[in-house]
C-alpha positions in Angstrom: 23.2 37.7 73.7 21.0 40.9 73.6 21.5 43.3 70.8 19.1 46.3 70.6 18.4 48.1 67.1 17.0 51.5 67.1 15.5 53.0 64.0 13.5 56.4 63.6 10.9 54.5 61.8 9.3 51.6 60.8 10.4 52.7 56.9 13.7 52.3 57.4 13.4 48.2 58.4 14.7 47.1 54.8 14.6 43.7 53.4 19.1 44.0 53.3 18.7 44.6 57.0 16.4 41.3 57.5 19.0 39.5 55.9 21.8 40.6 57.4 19.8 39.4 60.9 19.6 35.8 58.9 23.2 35.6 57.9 24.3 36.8 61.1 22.6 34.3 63.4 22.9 31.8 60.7 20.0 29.6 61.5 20.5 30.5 65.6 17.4 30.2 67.3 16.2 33.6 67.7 13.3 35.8 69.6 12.3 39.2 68.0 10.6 41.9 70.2 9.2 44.5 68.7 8.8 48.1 71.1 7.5 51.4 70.3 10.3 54.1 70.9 9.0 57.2 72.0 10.5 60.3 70.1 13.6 62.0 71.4 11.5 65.6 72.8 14.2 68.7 71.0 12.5 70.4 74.4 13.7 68.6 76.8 16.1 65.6 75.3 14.4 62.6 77.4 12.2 59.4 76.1 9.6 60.5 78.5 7.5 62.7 77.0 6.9 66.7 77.2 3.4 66.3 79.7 5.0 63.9 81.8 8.2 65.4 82.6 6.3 68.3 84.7 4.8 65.6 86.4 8.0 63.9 87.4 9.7 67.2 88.9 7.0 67.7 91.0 6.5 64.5 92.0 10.4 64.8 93.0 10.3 68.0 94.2 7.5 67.0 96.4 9.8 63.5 97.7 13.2 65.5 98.5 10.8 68.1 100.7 9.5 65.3 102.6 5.7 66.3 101.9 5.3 62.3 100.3 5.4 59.4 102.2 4.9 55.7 101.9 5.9 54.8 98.2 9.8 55.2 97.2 11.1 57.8 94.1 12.0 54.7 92.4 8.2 53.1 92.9 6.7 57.0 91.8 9.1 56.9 88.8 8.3 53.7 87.7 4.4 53.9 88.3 5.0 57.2 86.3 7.1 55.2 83.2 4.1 52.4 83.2 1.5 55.4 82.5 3.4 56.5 79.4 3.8 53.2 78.2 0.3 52.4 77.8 
């Protein structure tokens, strides 16, 4: 089972949250992974951010007018969501 946690901040990991986890899973193996959410942008609503989303419409622009060839929308999106995650 997979269950995904989102919080606005570090900060707002409390101690009554860690044990909750504990009591839930009740001595359950368990794996924690921790991943840095980017910000919800008020500009444009997405996870990718503001200087990347130019990017990605004219990279789409540029597949659905044929002038790219030779790597798939889903390899340029992909190749573009590995750049911001670095």
């Amino acid at each position: 089972m997979d269950t995904t946690f989102r919080f606005s901040s570090a900060n707002e990991i409390t101690e009554e949250f860690i044990e909750k986890l504990k009591s839930f899973y009740n001595g359950k193996p368990v794996s924690i992974t921790v991943t840095e959410d980017f910000q919800n942008s008020s500009l444009n609503g997405s996870l990718i951010p503001e200087d990347f989303i130019t990017e990605l419409l004219e990279r789409k622009n540029d597949y659905e007018n044929g002038k790219v060839q030779g790597l798939s929308w889903e390899d340029c999106k992909k190749r573009l969501l590995e750049r911001v995650n670095k």
